[in-house]
N, CA, C and O atoms as a Tinker XYZ file with bonds, in Angstrom:
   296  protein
     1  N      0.801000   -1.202000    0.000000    73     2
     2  CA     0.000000    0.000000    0.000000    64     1     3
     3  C      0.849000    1.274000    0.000000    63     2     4     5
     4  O      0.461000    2.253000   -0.637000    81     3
     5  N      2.088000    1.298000    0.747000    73     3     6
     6  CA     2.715000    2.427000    0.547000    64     5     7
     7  C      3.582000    2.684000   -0.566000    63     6     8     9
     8  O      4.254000    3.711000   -0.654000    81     7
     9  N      3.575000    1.769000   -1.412000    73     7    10
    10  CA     4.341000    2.096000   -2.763000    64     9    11
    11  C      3.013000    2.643000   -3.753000    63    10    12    13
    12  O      3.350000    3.502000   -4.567000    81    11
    13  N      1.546000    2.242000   -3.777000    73    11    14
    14  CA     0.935000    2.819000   -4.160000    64    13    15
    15  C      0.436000    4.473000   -4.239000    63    14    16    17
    16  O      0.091000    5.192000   -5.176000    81    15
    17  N      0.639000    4.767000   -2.203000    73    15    18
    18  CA     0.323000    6.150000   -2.184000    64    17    19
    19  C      1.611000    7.461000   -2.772000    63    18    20    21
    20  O      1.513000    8.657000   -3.047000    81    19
    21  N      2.711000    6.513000   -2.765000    73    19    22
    22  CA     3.819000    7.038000   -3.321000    64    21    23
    23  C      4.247000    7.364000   -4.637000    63    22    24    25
    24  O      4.990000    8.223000   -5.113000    81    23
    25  N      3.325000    6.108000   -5.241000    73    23    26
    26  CA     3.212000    6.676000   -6.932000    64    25    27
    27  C      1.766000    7.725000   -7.022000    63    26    28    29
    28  O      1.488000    8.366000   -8.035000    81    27
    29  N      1.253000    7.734000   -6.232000    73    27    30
    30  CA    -0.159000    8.449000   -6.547000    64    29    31
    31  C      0.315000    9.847000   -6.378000    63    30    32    33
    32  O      0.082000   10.721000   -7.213000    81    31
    33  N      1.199000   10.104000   -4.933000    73    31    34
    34  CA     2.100000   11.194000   -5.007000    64    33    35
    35  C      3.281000   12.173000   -5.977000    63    34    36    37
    36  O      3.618000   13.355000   -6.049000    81    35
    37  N      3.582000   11.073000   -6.529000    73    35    38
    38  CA     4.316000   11.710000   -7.640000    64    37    39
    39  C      3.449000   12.187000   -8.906000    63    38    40    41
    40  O      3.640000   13.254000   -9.489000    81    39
    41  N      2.629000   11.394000   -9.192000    73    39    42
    42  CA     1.486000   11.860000  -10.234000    64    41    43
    43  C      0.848000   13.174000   -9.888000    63    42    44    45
    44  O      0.641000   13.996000  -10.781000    81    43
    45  N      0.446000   13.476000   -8.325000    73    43    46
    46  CA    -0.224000   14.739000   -8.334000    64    45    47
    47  C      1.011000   15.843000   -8.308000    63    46    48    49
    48  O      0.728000   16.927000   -8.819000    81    47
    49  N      2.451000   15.684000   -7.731000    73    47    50
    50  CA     3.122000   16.843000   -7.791000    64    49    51
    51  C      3.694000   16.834000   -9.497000    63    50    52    53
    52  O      4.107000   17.936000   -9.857000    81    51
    53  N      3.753000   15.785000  -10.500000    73    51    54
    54  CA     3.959000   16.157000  -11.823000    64    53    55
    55  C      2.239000   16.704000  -12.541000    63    54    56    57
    56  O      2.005000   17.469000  -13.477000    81    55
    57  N      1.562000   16.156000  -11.896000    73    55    58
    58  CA     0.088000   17.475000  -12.552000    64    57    59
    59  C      0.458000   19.001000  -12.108000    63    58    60    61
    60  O      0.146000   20.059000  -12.656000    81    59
    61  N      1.130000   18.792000  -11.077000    73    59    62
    62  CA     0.921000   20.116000  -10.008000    64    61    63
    63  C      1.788000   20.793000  -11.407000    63    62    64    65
    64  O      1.255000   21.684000  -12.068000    81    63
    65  N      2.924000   20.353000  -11.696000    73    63    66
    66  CA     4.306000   20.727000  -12.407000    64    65    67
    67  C      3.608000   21.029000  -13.823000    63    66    68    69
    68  O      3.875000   22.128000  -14.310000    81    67
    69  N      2.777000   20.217000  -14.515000    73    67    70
    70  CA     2.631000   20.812000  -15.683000    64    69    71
    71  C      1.728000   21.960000  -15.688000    63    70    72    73
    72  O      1.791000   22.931000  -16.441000    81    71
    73  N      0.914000   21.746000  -14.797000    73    71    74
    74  CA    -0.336000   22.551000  -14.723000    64    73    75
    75  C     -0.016000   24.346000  -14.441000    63    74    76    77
    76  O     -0.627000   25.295000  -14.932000    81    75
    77  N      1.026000   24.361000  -13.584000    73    75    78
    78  CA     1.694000   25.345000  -12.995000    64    77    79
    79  C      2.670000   25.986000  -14.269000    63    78    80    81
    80  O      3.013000   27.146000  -14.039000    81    79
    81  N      3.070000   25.534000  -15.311000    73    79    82
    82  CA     3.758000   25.601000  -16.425000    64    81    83
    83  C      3.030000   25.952000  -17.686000    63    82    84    85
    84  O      3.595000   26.341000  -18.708000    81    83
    85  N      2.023000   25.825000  -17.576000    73    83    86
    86  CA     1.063000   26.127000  -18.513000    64    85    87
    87  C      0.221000   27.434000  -17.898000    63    86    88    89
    88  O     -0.012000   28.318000  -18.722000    81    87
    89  N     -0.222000   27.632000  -16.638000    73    87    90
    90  CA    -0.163000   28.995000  -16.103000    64    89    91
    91  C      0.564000   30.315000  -16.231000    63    90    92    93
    92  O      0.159000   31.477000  -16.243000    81    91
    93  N      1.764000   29.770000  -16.325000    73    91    94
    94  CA     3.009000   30.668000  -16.408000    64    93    95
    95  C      3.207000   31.287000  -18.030000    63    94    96    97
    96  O      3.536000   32.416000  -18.395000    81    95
    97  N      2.834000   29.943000  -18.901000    73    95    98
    98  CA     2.781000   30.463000  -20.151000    64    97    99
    99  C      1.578000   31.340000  -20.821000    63    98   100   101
   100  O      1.605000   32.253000  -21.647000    81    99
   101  N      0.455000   30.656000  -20.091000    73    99   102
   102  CA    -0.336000   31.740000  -20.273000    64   101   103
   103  C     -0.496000   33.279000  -19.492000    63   102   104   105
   104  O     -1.227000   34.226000  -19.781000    81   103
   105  N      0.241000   33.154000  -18.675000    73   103   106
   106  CA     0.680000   34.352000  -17.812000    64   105   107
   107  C      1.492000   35.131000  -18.851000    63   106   108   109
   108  O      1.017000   36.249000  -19.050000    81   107
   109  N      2.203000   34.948000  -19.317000    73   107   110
   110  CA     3.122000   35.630000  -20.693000    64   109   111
   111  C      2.379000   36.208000  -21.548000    63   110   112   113
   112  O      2.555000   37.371000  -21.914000    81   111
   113  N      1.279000   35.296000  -22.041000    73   111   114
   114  CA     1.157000   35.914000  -23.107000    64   113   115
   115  C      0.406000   36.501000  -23.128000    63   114   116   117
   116  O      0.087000   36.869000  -24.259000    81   115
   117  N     -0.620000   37.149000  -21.698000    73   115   118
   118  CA    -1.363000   37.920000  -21.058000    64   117   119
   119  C     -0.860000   39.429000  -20.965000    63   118   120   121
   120  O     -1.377000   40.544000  -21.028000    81   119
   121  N      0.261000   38.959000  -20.807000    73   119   122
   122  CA     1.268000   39.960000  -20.303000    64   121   123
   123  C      1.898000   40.661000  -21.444000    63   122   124   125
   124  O      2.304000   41.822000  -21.423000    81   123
   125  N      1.942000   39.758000  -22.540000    73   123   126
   126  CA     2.751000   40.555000  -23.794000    64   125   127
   127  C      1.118000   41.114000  -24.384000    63   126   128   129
   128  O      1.265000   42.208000  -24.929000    81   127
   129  N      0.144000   40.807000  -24.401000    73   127   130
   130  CA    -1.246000   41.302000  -24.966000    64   129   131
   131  C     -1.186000   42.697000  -24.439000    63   130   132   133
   132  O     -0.945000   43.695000  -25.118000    81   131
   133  N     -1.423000   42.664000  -23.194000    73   131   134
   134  CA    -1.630000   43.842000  -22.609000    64   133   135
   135  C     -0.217000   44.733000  -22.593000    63   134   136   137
   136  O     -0.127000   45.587000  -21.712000    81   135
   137  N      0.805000   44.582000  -23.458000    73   135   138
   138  CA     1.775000   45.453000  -23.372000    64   137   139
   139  C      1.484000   45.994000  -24.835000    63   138   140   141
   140  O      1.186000   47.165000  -25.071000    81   139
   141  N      1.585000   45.169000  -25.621000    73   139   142
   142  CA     0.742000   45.288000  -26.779000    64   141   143
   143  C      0.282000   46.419000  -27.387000    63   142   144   145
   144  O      0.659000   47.169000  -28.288000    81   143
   145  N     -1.029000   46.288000  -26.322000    73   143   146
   146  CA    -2.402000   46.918000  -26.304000    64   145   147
   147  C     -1.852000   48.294000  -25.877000    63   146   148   149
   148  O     -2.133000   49.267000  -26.577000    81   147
   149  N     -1.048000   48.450000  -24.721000    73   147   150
   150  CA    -0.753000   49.504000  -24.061000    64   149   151
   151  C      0.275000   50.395000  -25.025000    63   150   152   153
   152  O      0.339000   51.614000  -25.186000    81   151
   153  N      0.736000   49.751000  -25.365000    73   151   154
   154  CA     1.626000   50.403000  -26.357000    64   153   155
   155  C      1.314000   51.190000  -28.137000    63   154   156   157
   156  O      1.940000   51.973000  -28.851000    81   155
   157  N     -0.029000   50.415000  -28.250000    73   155   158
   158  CA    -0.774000   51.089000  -29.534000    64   157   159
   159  C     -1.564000   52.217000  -28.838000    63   158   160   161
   160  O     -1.997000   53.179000  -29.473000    81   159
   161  N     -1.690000   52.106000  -27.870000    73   159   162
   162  CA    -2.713000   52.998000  -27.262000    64   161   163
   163  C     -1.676000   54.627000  -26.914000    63   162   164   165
   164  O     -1.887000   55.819000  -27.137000    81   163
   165  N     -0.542000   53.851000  -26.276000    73   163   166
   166  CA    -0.059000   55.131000  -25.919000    64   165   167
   167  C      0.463000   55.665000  -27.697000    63   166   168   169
   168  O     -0.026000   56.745000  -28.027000    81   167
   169  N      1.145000   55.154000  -28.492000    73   167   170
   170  CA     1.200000   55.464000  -29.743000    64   169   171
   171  C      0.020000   56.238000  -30.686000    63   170   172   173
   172  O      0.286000   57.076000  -31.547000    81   171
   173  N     -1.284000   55.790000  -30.346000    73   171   174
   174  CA    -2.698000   56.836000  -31.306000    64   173   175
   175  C     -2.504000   57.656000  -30.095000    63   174   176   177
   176  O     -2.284000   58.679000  -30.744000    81   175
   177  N     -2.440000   57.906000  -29.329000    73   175   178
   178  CA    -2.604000   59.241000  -28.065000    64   177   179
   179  C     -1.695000   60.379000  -28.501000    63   178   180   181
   180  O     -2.047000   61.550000  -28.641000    81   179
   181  N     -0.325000   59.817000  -28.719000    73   179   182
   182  CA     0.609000   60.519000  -29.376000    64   181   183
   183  C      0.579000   61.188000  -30.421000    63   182   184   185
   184  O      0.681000   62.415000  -30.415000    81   183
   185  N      0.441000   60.518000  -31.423000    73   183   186
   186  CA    -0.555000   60.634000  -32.936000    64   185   187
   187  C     -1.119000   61.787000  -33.061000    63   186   188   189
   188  O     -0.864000   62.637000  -33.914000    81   187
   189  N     -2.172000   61.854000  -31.910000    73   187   190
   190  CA    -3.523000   62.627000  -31.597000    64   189   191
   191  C     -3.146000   63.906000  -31.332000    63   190   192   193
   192  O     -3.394000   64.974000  -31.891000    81   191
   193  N     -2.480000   63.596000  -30.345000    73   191   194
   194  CA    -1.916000   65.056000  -29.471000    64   193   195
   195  C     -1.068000   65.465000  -30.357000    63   194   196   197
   196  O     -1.314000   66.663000  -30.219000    81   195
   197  N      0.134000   65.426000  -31.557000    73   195   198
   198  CA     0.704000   65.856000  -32.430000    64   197   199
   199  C      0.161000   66.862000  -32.950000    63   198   200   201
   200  O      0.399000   68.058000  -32.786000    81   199
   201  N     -1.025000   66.034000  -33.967000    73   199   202
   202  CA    -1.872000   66.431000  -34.968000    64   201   203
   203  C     -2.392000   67.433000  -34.289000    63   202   204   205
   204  O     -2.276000   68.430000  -35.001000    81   203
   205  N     -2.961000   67.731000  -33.184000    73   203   206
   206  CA    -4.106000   68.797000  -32.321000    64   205   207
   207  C     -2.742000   69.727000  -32.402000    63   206   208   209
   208  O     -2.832000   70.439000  -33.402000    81   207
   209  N     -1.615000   69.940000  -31.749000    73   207   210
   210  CA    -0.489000   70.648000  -30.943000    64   209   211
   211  C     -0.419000   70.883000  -32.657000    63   210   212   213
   212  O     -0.639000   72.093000  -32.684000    81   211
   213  N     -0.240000   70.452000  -34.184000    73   211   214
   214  CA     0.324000   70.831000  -35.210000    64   213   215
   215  C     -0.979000   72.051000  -35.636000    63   214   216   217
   216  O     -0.846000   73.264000  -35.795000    81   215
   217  N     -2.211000   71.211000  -35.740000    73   215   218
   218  CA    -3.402000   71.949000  -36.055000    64   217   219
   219  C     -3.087000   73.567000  -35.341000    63   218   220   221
   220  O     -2.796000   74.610000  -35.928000    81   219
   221  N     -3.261000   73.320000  -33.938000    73   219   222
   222  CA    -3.580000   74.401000  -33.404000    64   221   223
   223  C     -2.211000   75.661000  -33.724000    63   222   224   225
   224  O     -2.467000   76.861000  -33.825000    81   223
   225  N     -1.135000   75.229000  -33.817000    73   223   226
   226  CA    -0.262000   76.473000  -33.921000    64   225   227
   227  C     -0.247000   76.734000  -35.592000    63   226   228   229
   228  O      0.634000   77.512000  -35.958000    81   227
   229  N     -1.073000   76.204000  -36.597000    73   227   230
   230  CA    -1.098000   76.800000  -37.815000    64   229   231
   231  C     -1.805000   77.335000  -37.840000    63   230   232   233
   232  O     -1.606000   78.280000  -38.603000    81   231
   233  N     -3.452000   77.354000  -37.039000    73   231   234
   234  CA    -4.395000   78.360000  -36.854000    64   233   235
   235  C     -3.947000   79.832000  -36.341000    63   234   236   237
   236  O     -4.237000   80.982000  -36.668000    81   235
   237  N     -3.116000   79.245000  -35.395000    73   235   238
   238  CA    -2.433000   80.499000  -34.540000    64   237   239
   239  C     -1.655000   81.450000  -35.771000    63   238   240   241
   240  O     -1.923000   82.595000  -36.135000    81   239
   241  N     -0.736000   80.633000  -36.188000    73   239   242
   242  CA    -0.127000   81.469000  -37.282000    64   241   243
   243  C     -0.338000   82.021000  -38.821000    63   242   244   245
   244  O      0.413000   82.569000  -39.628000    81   243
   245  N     -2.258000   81.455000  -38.848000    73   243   246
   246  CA    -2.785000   82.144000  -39.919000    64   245   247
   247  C     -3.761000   83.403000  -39.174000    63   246   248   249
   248  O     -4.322000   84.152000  -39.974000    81   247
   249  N     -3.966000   83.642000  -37.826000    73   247   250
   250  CA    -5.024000   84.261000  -37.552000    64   249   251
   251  C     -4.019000   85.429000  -37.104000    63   250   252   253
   252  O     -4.269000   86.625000  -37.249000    81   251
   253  N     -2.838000   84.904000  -36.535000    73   251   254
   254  CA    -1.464000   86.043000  -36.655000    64   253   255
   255  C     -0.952000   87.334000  -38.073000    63   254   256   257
   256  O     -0.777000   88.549000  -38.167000    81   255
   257  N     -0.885000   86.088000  -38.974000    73   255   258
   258  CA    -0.616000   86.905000  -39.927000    64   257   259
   259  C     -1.919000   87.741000  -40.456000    63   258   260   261
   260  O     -1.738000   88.855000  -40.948000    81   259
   261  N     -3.161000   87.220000  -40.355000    73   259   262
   262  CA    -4.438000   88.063000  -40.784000    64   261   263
   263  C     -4.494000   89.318000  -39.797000    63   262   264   265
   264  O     -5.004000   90.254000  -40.413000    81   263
   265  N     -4.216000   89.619000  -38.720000    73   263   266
   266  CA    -4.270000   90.532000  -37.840000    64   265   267
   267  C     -3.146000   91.595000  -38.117000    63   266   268   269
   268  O     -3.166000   92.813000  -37.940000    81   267
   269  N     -2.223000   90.823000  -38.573000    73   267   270
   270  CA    -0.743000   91.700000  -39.029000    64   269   271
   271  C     -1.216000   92.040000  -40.200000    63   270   272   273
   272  O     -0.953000   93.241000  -40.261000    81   271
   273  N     -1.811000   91.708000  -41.288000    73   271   274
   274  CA    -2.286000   92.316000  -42.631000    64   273   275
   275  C     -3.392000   93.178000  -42.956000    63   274   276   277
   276  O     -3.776000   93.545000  -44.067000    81   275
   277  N     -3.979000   93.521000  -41.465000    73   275   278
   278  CA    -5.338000   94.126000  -41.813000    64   277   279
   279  C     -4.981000   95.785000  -41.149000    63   278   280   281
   280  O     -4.598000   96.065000  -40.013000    81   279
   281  N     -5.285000   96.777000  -42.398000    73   279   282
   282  CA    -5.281000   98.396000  -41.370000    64   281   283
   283  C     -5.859000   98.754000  -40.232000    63   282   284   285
   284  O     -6.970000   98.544000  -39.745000    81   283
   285  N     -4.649000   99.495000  -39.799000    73   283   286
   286  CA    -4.946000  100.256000  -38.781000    64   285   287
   287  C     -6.101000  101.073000  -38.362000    63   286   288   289
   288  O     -6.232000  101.952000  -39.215000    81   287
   289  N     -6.977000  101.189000  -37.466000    73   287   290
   290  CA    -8.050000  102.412000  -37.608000    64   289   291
   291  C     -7.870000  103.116000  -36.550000    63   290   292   293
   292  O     -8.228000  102.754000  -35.429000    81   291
   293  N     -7.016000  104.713000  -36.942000    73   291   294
   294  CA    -6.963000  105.428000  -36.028000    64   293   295
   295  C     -7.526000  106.548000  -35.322000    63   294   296
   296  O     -7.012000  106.938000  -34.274000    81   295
C-alpha cells in the first residue's frame, strides 16, 4: 500500500508541475497582450496630441498673420 500512495504522489506533484507551467505560459502571453495593447494605445494618443499641438499652432499662425495684414483704424 505504501508504494501505491507514493506513486499516486508523484502523479499529483507532476500534474501540479505541468499545470503550474502552462499557467506561467499563459501568464506571458497575457502579459505581452496587454503590453501590446498599451503600447498602440499610448502610440494613437501621441498621434492625436501631435496632430491637435500641429493643427492648433497653424491656426495660430494664420489668424497672426491676418491681424498683421489688416489696417490700422486710427
Amino acid at each position: 500500500m505504501p508504494a501505491k500512495k507514493m506513486l499516486n504522489s508523484r502523479v499529483k506533484i507532476a500534474f501540479l508541475l505541468v499545470l503550474s507551467s502552462c499557467l506561467l505560459l499563459a501568464c506571458a502571453q497575457v502579459k505581452e497582450t496587454g503590453r501590446t495593447i498599451g503600447h498602440t494605445t499610448r502610440d494613437a494618443a501621441t498621434a492625436i496630441g501631435h496632430g491637435t499641438r500641429d493643427a492648433a499652432k497653424a491656426v495660430g499662425e494664420g489668424v497672426k498673420k491676418v491681424v498683421k495684414s489688416t489696417p490700422e483704424n486710427d
